[in-house]
C-alpha positions in Angstrom: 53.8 163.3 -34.0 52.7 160.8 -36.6 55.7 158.7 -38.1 56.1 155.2 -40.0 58.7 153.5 -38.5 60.6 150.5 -39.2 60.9 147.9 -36.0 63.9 145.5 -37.3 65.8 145.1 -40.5 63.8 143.0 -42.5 63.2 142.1 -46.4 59.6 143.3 -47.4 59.5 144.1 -43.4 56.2 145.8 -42.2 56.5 149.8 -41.5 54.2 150.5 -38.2 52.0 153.8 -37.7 53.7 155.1 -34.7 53.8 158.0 -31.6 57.0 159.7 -31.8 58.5 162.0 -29.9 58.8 165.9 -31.8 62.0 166.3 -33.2 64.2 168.7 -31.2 66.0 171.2 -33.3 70.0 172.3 -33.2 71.1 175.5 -33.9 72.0 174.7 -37.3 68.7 173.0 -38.2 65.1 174.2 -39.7 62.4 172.6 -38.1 59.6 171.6 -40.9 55.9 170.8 -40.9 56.2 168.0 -43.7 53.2 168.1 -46.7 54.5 165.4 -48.9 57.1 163.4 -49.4 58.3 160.7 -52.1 59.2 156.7 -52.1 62.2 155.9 -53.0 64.0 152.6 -53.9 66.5 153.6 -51.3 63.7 153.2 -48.0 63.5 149.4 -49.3 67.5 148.9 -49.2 67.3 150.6 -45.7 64.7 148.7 -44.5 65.2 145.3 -45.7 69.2 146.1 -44.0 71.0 146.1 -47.5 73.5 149.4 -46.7 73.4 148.3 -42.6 77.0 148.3 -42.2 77.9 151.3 -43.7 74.6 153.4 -43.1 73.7 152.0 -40.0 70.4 152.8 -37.8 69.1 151.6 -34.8 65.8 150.5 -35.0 63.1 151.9 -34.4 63.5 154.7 -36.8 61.7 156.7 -39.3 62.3 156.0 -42.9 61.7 158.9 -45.9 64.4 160.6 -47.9 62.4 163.3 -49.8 60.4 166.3 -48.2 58.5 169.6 -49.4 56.4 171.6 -46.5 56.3 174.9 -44.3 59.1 176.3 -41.9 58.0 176.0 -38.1 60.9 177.5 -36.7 65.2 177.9 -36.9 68.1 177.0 -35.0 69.7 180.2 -33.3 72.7 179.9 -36.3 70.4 179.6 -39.4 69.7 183.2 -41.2 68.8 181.9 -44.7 64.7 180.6 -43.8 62.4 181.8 -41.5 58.8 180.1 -40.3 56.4 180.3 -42.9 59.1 179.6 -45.9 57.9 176.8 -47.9 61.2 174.3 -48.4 61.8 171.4 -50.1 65.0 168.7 -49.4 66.5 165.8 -49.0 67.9 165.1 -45.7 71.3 163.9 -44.5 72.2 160.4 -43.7 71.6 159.9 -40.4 69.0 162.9 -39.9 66.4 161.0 -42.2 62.9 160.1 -41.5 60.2 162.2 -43.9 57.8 159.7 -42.9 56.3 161.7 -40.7 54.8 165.0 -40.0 57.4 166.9 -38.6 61.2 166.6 -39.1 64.6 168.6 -38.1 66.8 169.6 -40.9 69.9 171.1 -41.4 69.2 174.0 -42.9 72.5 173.4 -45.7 70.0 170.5 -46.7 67.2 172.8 -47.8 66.3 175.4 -50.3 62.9 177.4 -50.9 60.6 175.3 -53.0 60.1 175.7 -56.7 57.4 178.5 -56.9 55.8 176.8 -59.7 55.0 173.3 -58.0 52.7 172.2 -55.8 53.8 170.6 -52.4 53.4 167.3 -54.1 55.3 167.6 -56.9 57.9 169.7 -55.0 58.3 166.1 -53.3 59.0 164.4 -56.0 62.4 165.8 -57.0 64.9 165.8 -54.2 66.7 162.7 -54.2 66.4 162.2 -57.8 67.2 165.4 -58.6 70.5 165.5 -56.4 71.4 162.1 -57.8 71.2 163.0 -61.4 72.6 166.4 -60.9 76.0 164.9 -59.2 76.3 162.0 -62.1 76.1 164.2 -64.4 77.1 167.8 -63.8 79.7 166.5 -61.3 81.2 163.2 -61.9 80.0 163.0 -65.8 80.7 166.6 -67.0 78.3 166.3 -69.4 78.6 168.9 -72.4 77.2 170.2 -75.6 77.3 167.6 -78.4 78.1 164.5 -75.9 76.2 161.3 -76.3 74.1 159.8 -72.7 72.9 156.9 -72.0 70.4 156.5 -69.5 68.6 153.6 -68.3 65.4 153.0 -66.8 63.9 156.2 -68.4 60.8 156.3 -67.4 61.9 155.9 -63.9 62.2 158.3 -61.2 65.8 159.1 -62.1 65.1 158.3 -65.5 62.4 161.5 -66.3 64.5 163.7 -64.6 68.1 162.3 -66.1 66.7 162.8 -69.9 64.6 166.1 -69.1 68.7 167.4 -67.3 71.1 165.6 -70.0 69.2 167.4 -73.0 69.5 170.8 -71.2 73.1 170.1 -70.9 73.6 169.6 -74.4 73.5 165.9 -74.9 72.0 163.5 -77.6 70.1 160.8 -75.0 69.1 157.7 -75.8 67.7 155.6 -72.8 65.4 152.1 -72.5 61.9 151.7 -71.4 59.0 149.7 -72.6 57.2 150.5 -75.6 54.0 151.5 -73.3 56.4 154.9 -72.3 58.0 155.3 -75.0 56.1 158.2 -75.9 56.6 159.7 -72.6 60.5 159.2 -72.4 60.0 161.4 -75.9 58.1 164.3 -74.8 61.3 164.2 -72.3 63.5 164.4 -74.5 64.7 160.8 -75.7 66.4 161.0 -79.2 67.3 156.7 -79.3 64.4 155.0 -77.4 65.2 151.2 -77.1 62.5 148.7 -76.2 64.2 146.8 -73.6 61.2 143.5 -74.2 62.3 143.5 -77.8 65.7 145.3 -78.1 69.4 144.8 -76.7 71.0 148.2 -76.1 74.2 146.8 -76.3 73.9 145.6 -80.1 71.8 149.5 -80.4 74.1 151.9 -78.8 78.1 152.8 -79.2 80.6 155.4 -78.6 78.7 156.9 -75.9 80.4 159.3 -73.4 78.4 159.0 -70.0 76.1 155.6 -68.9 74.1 156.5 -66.1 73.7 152.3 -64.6 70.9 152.1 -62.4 69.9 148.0 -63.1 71.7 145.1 -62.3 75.0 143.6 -62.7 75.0 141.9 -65.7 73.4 145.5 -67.3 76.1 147.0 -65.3 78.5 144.9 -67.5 77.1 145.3 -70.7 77.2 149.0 -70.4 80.9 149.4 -70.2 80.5 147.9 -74.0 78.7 151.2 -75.0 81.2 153.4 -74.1 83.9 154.7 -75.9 87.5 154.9 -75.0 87.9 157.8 -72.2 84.0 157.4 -71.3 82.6 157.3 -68.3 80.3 154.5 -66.5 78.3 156.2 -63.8 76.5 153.4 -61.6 73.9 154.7 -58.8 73.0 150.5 -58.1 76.7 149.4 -57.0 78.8 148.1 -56.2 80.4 150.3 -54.2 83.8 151.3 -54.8 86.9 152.5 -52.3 86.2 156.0 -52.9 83.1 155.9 -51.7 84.1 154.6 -48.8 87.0 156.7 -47.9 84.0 159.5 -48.4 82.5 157.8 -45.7 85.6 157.2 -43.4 85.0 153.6 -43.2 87.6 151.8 -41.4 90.2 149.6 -42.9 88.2 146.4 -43.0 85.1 147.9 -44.7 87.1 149.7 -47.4 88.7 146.1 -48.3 84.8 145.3 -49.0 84.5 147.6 -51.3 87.8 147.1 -53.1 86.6 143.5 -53.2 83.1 143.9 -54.6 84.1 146.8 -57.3 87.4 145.0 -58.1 85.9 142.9 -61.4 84.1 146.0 -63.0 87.2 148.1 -62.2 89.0 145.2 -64.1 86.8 145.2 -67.1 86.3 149.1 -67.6 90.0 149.5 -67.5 90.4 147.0 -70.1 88.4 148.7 -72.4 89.7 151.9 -71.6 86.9 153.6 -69.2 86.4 155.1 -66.2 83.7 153.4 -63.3 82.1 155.2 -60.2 79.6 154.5 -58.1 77.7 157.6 -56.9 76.0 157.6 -53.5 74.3 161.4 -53.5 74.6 163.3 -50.7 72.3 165.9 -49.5 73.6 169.5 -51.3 70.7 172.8 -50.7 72.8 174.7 -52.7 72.3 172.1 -55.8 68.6 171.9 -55.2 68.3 175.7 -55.7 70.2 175.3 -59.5 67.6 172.7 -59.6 64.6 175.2 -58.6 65.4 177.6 -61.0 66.1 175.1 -63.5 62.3 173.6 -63.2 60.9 177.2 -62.4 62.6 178.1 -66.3 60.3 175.4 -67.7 63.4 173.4 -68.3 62.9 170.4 -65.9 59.4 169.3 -65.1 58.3 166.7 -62.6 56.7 163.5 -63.4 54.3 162.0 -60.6 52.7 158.6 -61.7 50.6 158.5 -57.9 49.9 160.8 -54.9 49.1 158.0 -52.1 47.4 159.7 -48.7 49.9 159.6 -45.5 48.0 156.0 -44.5 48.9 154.1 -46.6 52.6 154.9 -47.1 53.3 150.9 -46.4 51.0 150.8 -50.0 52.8 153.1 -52.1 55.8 151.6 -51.2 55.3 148.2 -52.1 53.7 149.8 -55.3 57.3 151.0 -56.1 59.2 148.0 -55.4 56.9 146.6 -58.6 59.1 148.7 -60.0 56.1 150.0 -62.3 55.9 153.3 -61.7 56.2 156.3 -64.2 58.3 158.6 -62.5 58.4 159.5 -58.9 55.2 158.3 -56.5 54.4 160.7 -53.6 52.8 160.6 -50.4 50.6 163.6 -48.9 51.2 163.9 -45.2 49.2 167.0 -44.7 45.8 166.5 -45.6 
């Protein structure tokens, strides 16, 4: 099969066209005929060697964490799809590689696609979709009344943050340029801040959930958003011990992380919040909710560009501009 691979760990390294072997299925995995799959920020971090030492791969391997396409065939174990089913996921660590035209799955990973997307925009929702799901459903318990923040709305998490927070019940106010303002709207957006013009931390108090997804100095300025007993979600690090005792990370690494999360633990609990950093892991069972959420008309995707399988090396440079508006997605099946 056709497959884009990455050679070595390398920032902004090439991704290389190759032959590769068709993957062999377990009896607990779903063999899938990929149509499309999405870029995430997440293939750059891989590839460039950021997450290396606690989500190691040996080169060369397949990149892509988002998939829609058709069933080929099941492991002996798996009774819940059969060939022809049309699935969408987002594989587990270790068992990614969407990149390509053909991938194993475990078949917990999976769920039937929404019935009223296309392949494409089917694609766009998985990782997104389990990210914002555990932030908020999980970790934030987000309910009627409460007051979001979200950042980066018209982002890939963004669209879909705003569009799930609201259905929860939540007031949302999120950043964005004044070019999408309109769009984070339409979403959902009740406090739109104009992050050119605007400083959200002189905007926006006694919040109950942030959703972090920028840098460390944002990262820091959230916690003054907050109110006591609120919680600071961060999908963009650092990485806390939690994390990796969910990992079973030996002794050494977990120091690591108590090292590099020790001076936001310090600050949040000075003011009174809580701090996690949220890793998603790949859940079919949440990507069902998910299905019949966006099947309801409650969640809809937002696509900014469908690339063609060739130039998959474009459309991921196009997201690390980070200019897109919403999720960009790649058609492998032509």
């Amino acid at each position: 099969m056709k497959a884009f691979v990455v050679d070595k760990y390398k920032k902004n390294g090439p991704l290389r066209l190759a032959d590769m072997p068709d993957p062999q299925i377990g009896a607990n995995d779903v063999l899938v005929r990929i149509h499309a799959t999405a870029i995430n920020l997440l293939d750059s971090k891989l590839r460039d060697g950021e997450f290396k030492l606690f989500l190691p791969y040996r080169p060369p391997f397949i990149l892509g964490h988002d998939l829609a396409g058709t069933v080929i065939r099941v492991g002996a174990n798996v009774r819940q799809f059969k060939a022809g089913d049309e699935v969408y996921g987002r594989p587990r660590d270790h068992k990614i590689g969407t990149f390509a035209e053909m991938i194993a799955v475990d078949a917990a990973d999976l769920a039937l696609k929404p019935k009223s997307l296309s392949m494409e925009e089917a694609a766009s929702i998985p990782l997104v979709g389990l990210t914002v799901w555990q932030a908020l459903v999980e970790v934030g318990k987000v309910k009627p009344g409460q007051k979001v923040f979200i950042q980066a709305g018209s982002g890939g998490v963004g669209t879909f943050a705003i569009q799930l927070a609201k259905h929860l019940g939540a007031s949302v106010a999120t950043t964005t340029s004044a070019a999408n303002a309109e769009l984070v709207k339409s979403l959902g957006a009740d406090v739109v801040i104009d992050y050119k013009t605007q400083d959200f931390e002189r905007v926006l108090s006694g919040y109950d959930v942030v959703l972090n997804s920028q840098d460390a100095r944002t990262l820091t300025k959230s916690l003054n958003v907050l109110k006591p007993g609120g919680k600071l979600i961060s999908i963009s690090g650092p990485p806390d011990v939690p994390f990796a005792k969910s990992l079973r990370l030996n002794l050494v690494l977990r120091l690591v992380m108590r090292m590099l999360s020790r001076g936001i633990l310090k600050k949040a609990r000075s003011r009174g919040v809580d701090y996690s950093f949220l890793f998603m892991r790949a859940e079919g069972q949440q990507l069902r909710e998910i299905a019949t959420l966006i099947d309801a008309g409650v969640i809809r995707p937002i696509v900014d560009k469908v690339y063609p399988f060739a130039k998959t090396a474009e459309a991921l440079a196009y997201v690390e501009t980070g200019r897109a508006k919403g999720k960009v997605v790649v058609g492998v099946l032509q």
